[in-house]
Backbone as CSV, one residue per row, in Angstrom:
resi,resn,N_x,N_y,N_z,CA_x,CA_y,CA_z,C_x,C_y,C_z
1,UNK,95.672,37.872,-175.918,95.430,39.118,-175.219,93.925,39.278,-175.006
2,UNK,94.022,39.624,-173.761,92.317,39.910,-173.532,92.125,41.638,-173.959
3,UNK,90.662,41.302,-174.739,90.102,42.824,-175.192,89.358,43.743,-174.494
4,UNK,89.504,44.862,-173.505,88.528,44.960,-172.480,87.846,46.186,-173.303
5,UNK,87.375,46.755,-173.658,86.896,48.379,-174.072,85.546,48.719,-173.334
6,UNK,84.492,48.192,-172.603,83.569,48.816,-171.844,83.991,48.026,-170.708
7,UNK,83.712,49.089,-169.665,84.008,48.467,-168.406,82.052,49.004,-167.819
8,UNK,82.011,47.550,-167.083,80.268,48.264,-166.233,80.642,48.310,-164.870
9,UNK,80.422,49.392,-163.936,80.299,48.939,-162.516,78.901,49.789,-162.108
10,UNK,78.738,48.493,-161.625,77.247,48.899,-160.590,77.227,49.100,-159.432
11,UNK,76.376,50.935,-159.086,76.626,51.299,-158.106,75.406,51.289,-157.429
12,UNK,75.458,50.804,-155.826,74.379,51.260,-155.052,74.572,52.160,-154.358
13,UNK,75.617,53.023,-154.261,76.379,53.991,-153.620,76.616,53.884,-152.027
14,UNK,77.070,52.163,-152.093,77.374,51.834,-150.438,78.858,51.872,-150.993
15,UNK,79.636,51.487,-149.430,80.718,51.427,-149.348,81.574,50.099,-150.115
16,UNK,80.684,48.982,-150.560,81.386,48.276,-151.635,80.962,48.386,-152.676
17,UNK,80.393,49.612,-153.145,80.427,50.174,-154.416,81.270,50.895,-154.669
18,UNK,81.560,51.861,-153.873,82.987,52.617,-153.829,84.002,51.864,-154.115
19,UNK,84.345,50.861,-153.563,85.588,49.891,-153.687,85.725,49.624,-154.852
20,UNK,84.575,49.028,-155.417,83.932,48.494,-156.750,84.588,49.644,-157.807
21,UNK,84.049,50.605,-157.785,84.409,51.665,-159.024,85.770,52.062,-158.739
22,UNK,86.625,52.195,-157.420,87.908,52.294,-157.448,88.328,51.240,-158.406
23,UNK,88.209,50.278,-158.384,88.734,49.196,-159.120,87.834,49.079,-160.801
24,UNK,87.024,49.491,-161.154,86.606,49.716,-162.245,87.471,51.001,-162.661
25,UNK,87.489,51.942,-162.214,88.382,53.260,-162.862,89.736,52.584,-163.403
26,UNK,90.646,51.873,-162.189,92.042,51.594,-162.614,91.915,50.597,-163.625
27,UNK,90.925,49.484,-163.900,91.043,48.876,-165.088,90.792,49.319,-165.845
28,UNK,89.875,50.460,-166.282,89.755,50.899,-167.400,90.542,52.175,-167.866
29,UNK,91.130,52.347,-167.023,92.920,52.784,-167.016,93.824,52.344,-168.114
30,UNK,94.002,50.999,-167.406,95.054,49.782,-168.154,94.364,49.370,-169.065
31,UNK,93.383,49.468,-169.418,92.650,49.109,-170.942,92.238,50.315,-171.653
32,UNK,92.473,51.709,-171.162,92.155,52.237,-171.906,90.771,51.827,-172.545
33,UNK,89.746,51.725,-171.740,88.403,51.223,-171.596,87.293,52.415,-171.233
34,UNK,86.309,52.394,-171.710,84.984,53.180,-171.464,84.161,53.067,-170.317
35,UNK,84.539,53.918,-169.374,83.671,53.319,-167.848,82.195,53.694,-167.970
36,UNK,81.403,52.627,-167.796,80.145,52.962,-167.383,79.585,53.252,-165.946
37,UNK,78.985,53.000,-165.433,78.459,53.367,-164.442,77.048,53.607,-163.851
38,UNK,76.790,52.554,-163.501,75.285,52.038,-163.497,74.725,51.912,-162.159
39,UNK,73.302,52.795,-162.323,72.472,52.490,-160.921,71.001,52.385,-161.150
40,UNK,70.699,51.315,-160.839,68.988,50.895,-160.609,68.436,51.817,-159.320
41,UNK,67.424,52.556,-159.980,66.417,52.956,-158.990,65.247,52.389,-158.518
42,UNK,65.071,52.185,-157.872,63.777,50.798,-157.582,62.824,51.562,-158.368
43,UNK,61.947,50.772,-158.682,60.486,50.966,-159.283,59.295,51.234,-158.179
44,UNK,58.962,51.828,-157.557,57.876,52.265,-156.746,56.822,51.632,-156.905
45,UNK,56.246,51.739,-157.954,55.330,51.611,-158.623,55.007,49.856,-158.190
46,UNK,55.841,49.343,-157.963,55.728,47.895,-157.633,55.283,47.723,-156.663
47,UNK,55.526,48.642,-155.725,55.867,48.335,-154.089,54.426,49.414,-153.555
48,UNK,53.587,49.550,-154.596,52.723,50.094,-154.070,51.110,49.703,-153.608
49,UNK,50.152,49.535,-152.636,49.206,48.815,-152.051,48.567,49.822,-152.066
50,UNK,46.991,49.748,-152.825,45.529,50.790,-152.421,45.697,50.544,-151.322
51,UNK,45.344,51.647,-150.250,44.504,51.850,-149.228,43.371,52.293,-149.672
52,UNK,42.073,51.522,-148.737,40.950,52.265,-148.512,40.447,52.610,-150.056
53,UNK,40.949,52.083,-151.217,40.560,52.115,-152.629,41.222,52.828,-152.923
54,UNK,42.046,53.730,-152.424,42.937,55.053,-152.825,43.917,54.686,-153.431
55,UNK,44.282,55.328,-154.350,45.698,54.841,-155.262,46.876,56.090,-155.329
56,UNK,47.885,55.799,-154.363,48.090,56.950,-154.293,49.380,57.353,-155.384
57,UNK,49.867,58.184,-155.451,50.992,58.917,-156.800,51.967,58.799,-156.191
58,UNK,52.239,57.563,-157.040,53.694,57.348,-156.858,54.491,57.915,-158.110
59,UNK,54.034,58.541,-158.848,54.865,59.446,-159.934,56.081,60.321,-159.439
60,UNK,55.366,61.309,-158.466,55.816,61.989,-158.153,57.300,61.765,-157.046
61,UNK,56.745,60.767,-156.081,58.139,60.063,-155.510,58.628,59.415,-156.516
62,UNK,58.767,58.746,-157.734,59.470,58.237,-158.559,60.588,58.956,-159.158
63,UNK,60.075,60.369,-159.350,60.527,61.408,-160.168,61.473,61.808,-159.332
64,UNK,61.369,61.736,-158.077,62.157,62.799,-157.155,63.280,61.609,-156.389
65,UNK,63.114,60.222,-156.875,64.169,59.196,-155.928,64.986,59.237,-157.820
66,UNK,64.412,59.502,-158.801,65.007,59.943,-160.055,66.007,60.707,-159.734
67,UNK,65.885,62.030,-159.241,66.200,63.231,-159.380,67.259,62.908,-158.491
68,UNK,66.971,62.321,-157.283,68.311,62.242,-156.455,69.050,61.255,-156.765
69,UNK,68.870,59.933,-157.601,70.136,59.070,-157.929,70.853,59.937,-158.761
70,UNK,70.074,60.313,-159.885,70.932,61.112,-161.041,71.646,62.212,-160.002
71,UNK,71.081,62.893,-159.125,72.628,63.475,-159.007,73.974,63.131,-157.988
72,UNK,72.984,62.029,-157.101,74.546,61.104,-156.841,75.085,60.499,-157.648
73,UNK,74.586,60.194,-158.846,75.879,59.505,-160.055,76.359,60.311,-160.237
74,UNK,75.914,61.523,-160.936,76.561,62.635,-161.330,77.616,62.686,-160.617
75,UNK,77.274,62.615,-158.753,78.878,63.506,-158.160,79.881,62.687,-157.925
76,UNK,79.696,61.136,-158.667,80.561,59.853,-158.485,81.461,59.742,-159.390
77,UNK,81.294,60.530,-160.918,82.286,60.908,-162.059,82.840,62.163,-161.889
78,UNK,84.082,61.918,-161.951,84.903,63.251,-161.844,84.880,63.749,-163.472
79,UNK,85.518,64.852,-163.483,85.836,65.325,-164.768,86.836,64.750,-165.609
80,UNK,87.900,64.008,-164.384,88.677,63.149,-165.304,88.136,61.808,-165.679
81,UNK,87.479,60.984,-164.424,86.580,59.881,-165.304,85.804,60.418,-166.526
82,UNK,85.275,61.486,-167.305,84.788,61.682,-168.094,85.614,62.244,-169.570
83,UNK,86.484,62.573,-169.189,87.540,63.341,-169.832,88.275,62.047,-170.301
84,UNK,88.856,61.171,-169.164,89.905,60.203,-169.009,89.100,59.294,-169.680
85,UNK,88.211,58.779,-169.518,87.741,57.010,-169.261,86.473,57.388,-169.999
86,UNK,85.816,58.322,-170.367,84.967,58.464,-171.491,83.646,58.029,-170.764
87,UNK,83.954,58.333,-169.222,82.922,57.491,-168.090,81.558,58.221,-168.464
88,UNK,80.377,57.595,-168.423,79.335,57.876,-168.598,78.428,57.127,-167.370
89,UNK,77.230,58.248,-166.676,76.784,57.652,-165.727,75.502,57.139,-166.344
90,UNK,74.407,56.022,-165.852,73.557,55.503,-166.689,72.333,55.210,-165.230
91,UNK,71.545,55.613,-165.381,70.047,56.029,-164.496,68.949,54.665,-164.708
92,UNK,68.731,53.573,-164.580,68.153,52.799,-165.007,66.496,52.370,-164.174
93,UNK,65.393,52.557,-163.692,64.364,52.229,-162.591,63.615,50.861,-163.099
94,UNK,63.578,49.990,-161.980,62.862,48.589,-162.326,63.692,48.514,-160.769
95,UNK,62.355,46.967,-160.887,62.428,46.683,-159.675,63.086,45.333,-159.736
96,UNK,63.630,44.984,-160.435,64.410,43.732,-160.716,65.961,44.595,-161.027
97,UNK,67.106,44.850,-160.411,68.174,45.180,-160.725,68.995,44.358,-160.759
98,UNK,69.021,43.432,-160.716,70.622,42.335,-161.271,69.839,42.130,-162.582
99,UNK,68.947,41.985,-163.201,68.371,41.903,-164.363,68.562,42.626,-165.060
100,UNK,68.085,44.324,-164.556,68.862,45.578,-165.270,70.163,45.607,-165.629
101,UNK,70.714,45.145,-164.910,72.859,45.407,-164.674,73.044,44.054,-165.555
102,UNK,72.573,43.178,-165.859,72.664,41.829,-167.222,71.787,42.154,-168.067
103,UNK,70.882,42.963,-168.350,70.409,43.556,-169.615,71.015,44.726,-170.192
104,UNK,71.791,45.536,-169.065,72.659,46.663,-169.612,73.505,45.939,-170.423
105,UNK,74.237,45.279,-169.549,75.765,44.877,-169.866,75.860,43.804,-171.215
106,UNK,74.687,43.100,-171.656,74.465,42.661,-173.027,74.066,43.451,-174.217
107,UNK,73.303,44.616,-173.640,73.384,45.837,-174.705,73.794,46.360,-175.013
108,UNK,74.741,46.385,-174.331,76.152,47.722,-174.541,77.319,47.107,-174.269
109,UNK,77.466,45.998,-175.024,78.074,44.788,-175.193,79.615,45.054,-174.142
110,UNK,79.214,45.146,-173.232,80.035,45.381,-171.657,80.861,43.982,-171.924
111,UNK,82.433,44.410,-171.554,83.172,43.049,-171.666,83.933,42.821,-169.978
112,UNK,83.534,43.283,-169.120,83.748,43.468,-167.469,82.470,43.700,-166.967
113,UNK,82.379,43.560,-166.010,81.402,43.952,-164.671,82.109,44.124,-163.290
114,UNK,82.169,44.948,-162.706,82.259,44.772,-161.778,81.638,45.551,-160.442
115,UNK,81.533,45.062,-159.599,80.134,45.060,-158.624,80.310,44.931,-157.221
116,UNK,80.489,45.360,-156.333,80.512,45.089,-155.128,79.754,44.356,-154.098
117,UNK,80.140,43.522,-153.199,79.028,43.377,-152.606,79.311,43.080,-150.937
118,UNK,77.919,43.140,-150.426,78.222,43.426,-149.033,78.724,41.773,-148.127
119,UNK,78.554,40.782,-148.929,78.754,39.935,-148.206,78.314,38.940,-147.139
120,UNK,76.484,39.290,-147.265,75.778,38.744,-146.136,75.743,37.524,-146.432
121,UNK,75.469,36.322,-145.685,75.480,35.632,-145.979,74.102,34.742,-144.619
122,UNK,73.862,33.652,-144.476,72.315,32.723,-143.831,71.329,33.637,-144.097
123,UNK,70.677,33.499,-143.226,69.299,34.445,-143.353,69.294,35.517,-144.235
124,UNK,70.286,36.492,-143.990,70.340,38.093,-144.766,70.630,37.302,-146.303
125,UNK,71.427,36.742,-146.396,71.380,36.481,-147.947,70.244,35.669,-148.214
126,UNK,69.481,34.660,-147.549,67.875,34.129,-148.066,67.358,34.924,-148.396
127,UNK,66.818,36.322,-147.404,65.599,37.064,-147.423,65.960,38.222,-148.018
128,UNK,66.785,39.139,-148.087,67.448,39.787,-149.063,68.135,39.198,-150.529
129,UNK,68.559,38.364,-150.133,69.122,37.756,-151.808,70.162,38.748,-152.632
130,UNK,70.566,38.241,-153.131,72.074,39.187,-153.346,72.327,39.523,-155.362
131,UNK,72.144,40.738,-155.075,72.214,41.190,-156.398,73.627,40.502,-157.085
132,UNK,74.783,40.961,-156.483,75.680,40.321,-157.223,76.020,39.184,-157.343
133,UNK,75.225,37.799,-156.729,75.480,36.451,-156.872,74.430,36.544,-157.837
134,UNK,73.355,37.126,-158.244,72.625,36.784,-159.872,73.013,37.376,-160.683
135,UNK,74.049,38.597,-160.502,74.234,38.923,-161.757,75.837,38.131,-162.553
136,UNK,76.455,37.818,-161.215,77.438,36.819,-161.361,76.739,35.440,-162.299
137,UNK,75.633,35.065,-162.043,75.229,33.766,-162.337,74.827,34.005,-163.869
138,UNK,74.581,35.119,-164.251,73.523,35.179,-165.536,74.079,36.322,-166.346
139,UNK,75.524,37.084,-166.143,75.850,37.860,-166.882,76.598,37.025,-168.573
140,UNK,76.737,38.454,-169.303,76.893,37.617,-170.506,78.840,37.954,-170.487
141,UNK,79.210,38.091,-169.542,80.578,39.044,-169.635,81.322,38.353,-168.192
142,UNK,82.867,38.037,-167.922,83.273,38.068,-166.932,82.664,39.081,-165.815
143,UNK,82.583,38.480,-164.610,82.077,39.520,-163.135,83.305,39.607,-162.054
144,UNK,83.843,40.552,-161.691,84.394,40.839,-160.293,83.682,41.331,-159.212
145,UNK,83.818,40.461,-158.174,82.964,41.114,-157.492,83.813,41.397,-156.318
146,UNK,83.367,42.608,-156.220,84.413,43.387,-154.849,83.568,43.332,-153.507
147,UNK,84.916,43.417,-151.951,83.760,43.263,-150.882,85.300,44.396,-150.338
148,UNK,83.959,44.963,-149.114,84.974,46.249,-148.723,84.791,46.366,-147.410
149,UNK,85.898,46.232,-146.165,87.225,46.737,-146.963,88.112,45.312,-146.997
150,UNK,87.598,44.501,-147.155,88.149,42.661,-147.355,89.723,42.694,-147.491
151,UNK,90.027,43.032,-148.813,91.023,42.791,-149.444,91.394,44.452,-150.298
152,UNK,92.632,44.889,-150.180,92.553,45.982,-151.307,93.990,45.650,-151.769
153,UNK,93.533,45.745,-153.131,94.818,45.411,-154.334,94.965,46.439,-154.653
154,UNK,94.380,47.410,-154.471,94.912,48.842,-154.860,95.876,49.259,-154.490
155,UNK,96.966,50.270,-154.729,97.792,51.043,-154.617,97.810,51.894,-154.654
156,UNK,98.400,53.512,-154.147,98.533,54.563,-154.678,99.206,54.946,-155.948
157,UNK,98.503,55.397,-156.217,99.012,56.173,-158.097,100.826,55.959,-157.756
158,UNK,101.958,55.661,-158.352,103.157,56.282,-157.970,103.461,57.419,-157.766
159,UNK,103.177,58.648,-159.517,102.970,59.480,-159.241,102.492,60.380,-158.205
160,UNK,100.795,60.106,-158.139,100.745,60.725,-156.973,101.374,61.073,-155.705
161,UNK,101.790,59.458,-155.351,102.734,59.160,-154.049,103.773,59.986,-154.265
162,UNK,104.461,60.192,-155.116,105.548,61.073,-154.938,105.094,62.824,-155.173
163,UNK,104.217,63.281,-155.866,103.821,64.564,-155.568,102.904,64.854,-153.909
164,UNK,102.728,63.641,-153.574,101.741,63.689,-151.721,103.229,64.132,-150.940
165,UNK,104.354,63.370,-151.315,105.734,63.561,-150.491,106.179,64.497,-150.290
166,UNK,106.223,65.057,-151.425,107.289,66.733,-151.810,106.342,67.656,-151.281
167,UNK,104.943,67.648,-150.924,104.155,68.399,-150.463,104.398,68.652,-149.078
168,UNK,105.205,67.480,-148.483,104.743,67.394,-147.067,106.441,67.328,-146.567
């Protein structure tokens, strides 16, 4: 029997991240598993060039691309992912994020990953480079990696399906 109890999905809050955590929620469903829920905020601070000797404050945009991931994670856990799945959202900034999302997931001894991804592939995957093919390559934990809307193995709840019916 496989043991699952933390589940990680990493969100960039595109549309195969969505897919991604649909499918992280229902496994950690069936495992009765701890959803995490993880997003790298870039590091600014990296990406920043004096002008003219000037150094300008990037604190303050740091604080405030802070302020707005944390509360799109926030509105990505429902009360039942938190209630249900013990989901916890996790705020992480660096400018290396498949590094972050394989340093999480060895610390918090994550036994899933799963991750979405967009699927580019010649050029866009050279010059962009693809978070989830390194974190696939270097995680310490099985990786799924979801692409959307590719394939969906999902289903509707049964339940649900039959309370959507009687409604209508």
């Amino acid at each position: 029997m496989i043991l699952i109890k933390n589940i990680l999905v990493a969100t960039d809050f595109s549309e195969p991240s969505q897919a991604a955590l649909a499918y992280a929620r229902n496994f950690a469903r069936q495992h009765a598993a701890t959803l995490h829920v993880l997003h790298v905020v870039d590091d600014v601070a990296n990406h920043v060039m004096p002008m003219n000797g000037a150094i300008p404050n990037v604190g303050e945009l740091q604080i405030e691309l802070d302020r707005a991931a944390r509360t799109d994670l926030d509105a990505l856990l429902t009360p039942e992912d938190r209630r249900d799945l013990n989901a916890r959202g996790v705020l992480l900034t660096s400018a290396a994020p498949a590094q972050s999302i394989v340093s999480y997931a060895r610390d918090a001894s994550i036994d899933l990953i799963i991750i979405g991804t967009h699927g580019r592939t010649g050029l866009a995957n050279l010059f962009l480079g693809s978070v989830a093919q390194h974190v696939v390559r270097t995680a310490p934990c099985p990786v799924l990696t979801v692409r959307h809307p590719e394939r969906d193995f999902l289903v509707p709840d049964v339940a649900q399906t039959a309370v959507s019916a009687t409604r209508h």
